[in-house]
N, C-alpha and C positions, 0 to 999 in steps of 0.2 A: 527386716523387710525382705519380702523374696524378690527375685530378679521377673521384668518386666523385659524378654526378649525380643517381640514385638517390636516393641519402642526401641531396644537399641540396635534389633535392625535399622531403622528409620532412621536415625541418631548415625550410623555406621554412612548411608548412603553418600557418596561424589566426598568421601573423606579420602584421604590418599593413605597407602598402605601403609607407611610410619605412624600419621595418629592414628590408624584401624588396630594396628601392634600394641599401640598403648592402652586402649581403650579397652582392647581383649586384657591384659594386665592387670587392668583392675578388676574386672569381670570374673580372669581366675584367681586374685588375690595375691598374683607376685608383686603385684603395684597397690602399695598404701593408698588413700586417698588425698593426701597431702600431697604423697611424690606425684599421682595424676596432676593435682591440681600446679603444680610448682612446673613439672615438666612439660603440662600441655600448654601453659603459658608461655614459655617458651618457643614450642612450635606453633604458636600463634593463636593456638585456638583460646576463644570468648570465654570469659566467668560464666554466662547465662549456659553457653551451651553446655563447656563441662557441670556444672549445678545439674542439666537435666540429665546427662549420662551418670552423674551420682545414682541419682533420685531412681532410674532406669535400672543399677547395677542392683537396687536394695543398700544403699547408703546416705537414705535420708537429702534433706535437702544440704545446703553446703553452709555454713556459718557465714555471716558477713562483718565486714570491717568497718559497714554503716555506723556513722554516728549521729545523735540528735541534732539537730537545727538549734545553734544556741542565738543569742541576740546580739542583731549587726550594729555597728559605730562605735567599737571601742577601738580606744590606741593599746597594742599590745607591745610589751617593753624586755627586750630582750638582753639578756647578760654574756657578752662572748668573748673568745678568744681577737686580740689585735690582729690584724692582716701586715705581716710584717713586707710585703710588700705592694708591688701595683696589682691591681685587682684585672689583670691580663686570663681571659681565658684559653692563649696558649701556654702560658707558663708558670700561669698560680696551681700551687702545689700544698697548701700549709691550710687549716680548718678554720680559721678567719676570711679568709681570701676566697673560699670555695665556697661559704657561707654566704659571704655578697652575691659570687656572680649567681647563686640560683635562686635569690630573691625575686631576680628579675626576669632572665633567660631559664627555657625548659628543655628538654630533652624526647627525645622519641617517643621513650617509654618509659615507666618507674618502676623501679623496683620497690616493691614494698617492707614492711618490715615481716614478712612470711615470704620473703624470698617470692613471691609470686609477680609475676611482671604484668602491669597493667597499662593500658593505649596513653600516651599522651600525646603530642603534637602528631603522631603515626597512630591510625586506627586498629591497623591490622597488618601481620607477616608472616610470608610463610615460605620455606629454603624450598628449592628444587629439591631433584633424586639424591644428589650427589651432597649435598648442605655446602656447596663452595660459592654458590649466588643463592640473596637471598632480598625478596624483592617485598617493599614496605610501601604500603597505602599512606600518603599523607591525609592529614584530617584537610577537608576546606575552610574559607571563611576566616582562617587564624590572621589576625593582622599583629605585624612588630607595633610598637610603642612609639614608632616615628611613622607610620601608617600605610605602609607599603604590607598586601600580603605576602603569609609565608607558602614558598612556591618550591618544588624539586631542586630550582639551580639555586637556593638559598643553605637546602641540604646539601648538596654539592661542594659547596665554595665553604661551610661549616668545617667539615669531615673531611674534606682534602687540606684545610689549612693544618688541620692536628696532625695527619697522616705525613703530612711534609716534614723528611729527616732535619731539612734546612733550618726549619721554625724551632725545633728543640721543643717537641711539644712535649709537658709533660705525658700525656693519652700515648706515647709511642712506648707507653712501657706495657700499653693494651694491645696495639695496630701492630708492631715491629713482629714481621713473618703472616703477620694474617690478613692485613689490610694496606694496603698501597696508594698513595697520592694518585688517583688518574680510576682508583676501582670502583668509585662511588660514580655512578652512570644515571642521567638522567630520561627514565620513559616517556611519561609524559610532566604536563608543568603537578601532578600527584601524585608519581610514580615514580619510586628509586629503586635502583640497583644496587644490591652491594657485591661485586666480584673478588671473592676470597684468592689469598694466594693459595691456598688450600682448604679442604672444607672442614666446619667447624659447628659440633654441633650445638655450641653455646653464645652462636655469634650476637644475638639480639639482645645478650647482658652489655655488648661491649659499645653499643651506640645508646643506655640505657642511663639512668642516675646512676647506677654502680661503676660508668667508667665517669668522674665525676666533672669531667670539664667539655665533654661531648655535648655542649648546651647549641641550639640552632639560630645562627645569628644571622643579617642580611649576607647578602652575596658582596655587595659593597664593603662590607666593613672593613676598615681603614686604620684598627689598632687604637682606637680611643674610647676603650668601653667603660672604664674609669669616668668619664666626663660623661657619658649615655644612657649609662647601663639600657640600654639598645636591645628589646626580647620582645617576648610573647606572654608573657606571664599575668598572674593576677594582681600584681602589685610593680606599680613606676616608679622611677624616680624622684626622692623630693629633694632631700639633700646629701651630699656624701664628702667628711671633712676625715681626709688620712690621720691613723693614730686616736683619734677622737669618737667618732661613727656616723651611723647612717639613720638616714629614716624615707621611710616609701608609702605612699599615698594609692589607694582602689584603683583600679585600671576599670573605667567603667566600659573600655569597651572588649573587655576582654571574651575570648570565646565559648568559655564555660560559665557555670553561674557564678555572679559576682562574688568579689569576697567580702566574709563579714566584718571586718575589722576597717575601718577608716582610713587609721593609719598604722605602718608599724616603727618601731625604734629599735634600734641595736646598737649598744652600749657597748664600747671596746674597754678590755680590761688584758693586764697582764701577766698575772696572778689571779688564784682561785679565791684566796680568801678575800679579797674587796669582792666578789659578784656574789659569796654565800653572804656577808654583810647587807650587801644592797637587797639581795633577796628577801632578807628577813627581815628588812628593814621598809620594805615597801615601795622602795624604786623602780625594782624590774620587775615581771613575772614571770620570768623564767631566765632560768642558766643552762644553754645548752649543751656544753661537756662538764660533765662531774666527774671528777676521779676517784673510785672507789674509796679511799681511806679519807678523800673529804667528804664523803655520804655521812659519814660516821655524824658528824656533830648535828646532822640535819633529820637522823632518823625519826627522834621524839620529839620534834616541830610539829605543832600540832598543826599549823598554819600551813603546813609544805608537802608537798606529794613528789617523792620521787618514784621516777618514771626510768623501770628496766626494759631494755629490750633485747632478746636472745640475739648473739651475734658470731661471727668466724673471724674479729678480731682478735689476733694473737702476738705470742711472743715469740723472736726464734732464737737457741740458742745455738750461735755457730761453732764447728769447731774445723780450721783449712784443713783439709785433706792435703795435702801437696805441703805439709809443714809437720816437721818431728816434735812430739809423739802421736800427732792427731793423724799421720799419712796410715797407721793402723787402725781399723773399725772398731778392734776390740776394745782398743782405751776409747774411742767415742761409747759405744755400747756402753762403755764401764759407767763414764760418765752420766748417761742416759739413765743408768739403772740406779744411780748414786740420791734422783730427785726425788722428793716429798711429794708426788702431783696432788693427792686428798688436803696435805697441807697448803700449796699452795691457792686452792679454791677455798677453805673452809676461811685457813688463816689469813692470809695476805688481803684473797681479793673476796672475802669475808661474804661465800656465798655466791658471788655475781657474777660465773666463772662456772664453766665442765673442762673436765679431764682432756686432755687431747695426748695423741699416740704417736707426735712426734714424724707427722706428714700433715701437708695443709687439710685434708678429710677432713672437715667438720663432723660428728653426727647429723645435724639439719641439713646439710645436701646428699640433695634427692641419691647421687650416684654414690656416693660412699659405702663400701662393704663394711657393713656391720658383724659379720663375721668372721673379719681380722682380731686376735686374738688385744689385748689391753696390757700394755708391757707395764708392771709394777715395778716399785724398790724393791733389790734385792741385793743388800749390800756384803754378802757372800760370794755369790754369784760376779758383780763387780770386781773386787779382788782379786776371784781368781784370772778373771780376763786381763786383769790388771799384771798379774805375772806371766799368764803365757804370751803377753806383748812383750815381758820384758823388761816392765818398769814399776814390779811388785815395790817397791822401794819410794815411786811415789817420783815427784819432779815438780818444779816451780811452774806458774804460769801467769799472764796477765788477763784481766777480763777486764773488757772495754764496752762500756756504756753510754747511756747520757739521763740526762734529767729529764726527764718528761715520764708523767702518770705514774705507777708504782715500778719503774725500772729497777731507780737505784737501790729499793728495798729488796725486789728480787733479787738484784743481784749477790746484797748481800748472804740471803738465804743459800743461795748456789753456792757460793763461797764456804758455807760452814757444811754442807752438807760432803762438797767434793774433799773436803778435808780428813771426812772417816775413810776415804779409801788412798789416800797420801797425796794428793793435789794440793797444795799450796796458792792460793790465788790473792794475785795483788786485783783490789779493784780500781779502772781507769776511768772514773765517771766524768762525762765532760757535757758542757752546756749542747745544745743541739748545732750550732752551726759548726765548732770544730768538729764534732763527731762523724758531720756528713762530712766536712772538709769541701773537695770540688765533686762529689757523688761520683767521684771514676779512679776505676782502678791505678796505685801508685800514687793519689792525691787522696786518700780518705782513710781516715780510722775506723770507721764503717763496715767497709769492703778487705782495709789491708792487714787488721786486728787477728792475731791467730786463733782469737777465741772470742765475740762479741756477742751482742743480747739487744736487740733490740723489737719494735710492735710493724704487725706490719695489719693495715685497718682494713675493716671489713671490705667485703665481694659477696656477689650474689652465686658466684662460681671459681672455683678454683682454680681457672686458668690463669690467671696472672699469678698466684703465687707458688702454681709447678713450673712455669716457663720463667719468669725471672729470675726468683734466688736460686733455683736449683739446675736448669740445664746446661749444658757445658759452656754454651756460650752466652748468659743470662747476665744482663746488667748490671744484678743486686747479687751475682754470686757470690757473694762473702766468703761461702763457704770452701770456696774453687774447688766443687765437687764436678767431677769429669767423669761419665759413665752414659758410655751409648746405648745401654740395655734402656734406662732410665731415660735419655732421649726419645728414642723409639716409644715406650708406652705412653710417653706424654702425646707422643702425637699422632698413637693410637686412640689415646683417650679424648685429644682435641676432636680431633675427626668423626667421632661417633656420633650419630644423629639418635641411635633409638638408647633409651634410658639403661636398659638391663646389658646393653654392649658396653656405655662408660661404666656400671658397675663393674662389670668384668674388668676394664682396666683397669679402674682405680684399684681396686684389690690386691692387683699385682704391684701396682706404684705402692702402696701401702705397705705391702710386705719386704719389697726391696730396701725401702726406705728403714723399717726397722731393722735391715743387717747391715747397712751400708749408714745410717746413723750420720748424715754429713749438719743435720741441724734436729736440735729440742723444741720439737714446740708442745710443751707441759700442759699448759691449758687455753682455753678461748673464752674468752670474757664479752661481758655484756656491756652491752653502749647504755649509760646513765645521763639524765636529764635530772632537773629539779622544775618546779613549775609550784608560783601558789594555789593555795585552795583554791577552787573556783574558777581557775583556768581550765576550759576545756575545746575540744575540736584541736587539739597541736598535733599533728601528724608529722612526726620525725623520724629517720631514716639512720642505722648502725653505721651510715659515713658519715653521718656529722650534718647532715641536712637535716632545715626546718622547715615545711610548709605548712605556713598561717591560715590560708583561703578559708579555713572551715574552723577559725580559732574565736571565742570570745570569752568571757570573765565575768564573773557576779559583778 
């Protein structure tokens, strides 16, 4: 289709000069139409109106994620992970527990499964010059589930309770350096502020479903969401028995179109194989996490539709910096270069899985340089790194795991592979609560392991997984990699409001990362669901989110 310039003058008019930059992008063709679409959503601009600057550019109209109208009042039965603890949305952290609270309570905005951020309880947003304030329309007319509307100081009292160091909110390992208790300001009872400690050009992922406990609760609330579940959502509370599960009944007064389902159920389980039984067995209709190597017995179900979704869920493998022989790059390098990554996509995680280059970079975010080079095995190369370190001769080590999804299998693969180049690895798999231990450095095998492996789940943007495990003073630094070159591009690349400036950073973070090599991350894997025939409308999210509103069943 040819370009219609006309129109995208008209299209350009009372735009401000950051989307006018993007929108020439795609115009000259530095900008795909995805990354348009993924990044103007971001800076706040509408589906409709980027669709017609497609349509305008000569790129056709734009696909949609629309699905058919199926038929309302069925109970829809869900197979999940147990919430190992209280269902607190400042401090549940685990995919059972994160699962409740967004049955009930929503979030600003959602990220979708295209990385594309759509309005929810927030219509629209859009950063100043600088992207350090960045000021968000609430929707009207939204009433909580106890019948008070949601109002700016309801935001307010939301976002400063997680932002509060005091609370231990899980969400500070999104807000800690970018968002501060007291920076969420209210304009009017529609109008919020969000005043950055510095500016961020990704900040509306981080009050989105991608930061996953940023849900908007009353101003009052009192710490008993467990007995309320207390939101805005399309689906109330009916009942909720710990260890056991839950089930939620239509919010008819909810502010969008009602949902179709009646009621829903969510079956806690604690193991995978009781929920693929019940599946097939016609209890549930769906299992919301599947683990690749338990897809296997369900592929030739003719009864059963598993449901992939591309994701930036990954593995890291650490190795400390500040601990011999790993305080030299070149035995990490060696290491690096020692992995299978084609095997471990094809074989391990049997497909469901792309290559990753050992930086959090996905290919599917928008800012990622695809022109970084794709480090392979090269177990020559290896070796000889392995001697100009010094330790051609090879030396013992521990690898420290835990049980959860395909770890311990990888780990063993790592294990036989680092062995062609004389690494010796004992492996230390441990249930997941010793492995976190107290999540802080000197109290965790996690964090204090000279060489550990472990997932860290998807994000709509890479900012939480450059700022946590890898900058000097990061949380999850396992790695205790300390490099100020690598600070600085992080928070050149936080800062960047126009798309083609975070490429430019990211590229550089890419390329430091494969000589400095402080963590592996081999590949990024896809988020699985299972669901029966005849289940349709489930709209789930690569964090472990399910929304039913649009869900019904033959």
């Amino acid at each position: 289709m040819s370009k219609n310039y006309r129109t995208l003058d008209l299209l350009r008019r009372n735009r401000t000069p950051l989307e006018n930059h993007l929108i020439d992008g795609l115009v000259d063709g530095r900008v795909s139409r995805r990354d348009f679409i993924r990044h103007g959503s971001l800076l706040g601009l509408s589906l409709p109106f980027m669709s017609r600057v497609g349509v305008a550019a000569g790129f056709g109209v734009t696909p949609s994620l629309a699905q058919a109208q199926g038929t309302p009042g069925a109970t829809i039965r869900v197979a999940c992970q147990v919430p190992i603890a209280a269902i607190d949305p400042v401090t549940v952290v685990e995919a059972g527990g994160l699962l409740m609270l967004q049955q009930t309570a929503e979030f600003l905005c959602l990220d979708g499964p295209d990385l594309v951020l759509r309005p929810m309880l927030a219509e629209s947003w859009t950063p100043n010059d600088k992207g350090d304030v960045w000021t968000f329309t609430l929707r009207k007319g939204v009433k909580f589930h106890s019948g008070g509307e949601m109002k700016a100081e309801d935001v307010v009292a939301s976002i400063d309770r997680l932002a509060d160091p005091a609370n231990s909110s899980s969400a500070l390992s999104v807000f800690r350096g970018i968002l501060q208790k007291g920076g969420t300001k209210k304009v009017d009872d529609y109008t919020v502020e969000f005043h950055l400690d510095a500016p961020n050009g990704n900040f509306p992922y981080m009050v989105s479903s991608d930061n996953y406990t940023a849900v908007i609760l009353p101003a009052n609330y009192q710490g008993d969401f467990e007995t309320t579940f207390d939101g805005t959502g399309p689906f109330k509370l009916e009942r909720y028995t710990p260890k056991v599960g839950a089930s939620f009944v239509r919010n008819e007064d909810y502010w969008d179109e009602k949902a179709l389902p009646e009621r829903t159920e969510f079956i806690f389980f604690s193991d995978i194989q009781p929920q693929i039984l019940a599946l097939q067995g016609g209890q549930v209709d769906i299992i919301n996490i599947l683990p690749v190597l338990s897809s296997v017995g369900l592929a030739n179900d003719p009864n059963v539709e598993i449901v992939g979704l591309k994701a930036v869920s990954h593995t890291q493998l650490h190795m400390r910096c500040d601990t011999e022989p790993f305080k030299d790059p070149r035995v990490r390098r060696a290491v690096a270069l020692s992995i299978d990554r084609p095997q471990l996509v094809a074989g391990l995680m049997k497909g469901y899985a792309q290559v990753g280059n050992d930086s959090p970079f996905a290919a599917v975010y928008p800012s990622t340089d695809s022109t970084v080079p794709q480090r392979e095995r090269d177990i020559a190369e290896a070796k000889q790194l392995m001697e100009a370190a010094g330790v051609g001769q090879g030396f013992n080590m521990s690898l420290t795991s835990r049980h959860y999804l395909e770890l311990p299998e990888h780990a063993q693969l790592v294990q036989s592979w680092v062995k062609e180049i004389g690494i010796n690895l004992d492996l230390n798999i441990l249930d997941p609560s010793a492995f976190y231990g107290d999540a802080v450095f000197g109290r965790s095998p996690w964090l204090d392991a000279p060489m550990g492996l472990t997932v860290y789940a998807h994000r709509g943007v890479p900012n939480v997984f450059l700022k946590a495990p890898l900058t000097s003073d990061g949380p999850w630094n396992a790695a205790h990699f300390k490099n100020s070159e690598y600070d600085q591009l992080v928070d050149s690349y936080t800062a960047a409001l126009d798309l083609e400036a975070q490429r430019d950073a990211a590229g550089r973070i890419q390329r430091l990362l494969l000589e400095e090599t402080p963590v592996i991350a081999a590949y990024f894997f896809d988020y699985l669901s299972a669901m029966a025939k005849g289940v349709t409308g489930v709209q789930n999210t690569a964090m472990g989110q399910l929304f039913l509103a649009g869900t019904s069943k033959a």
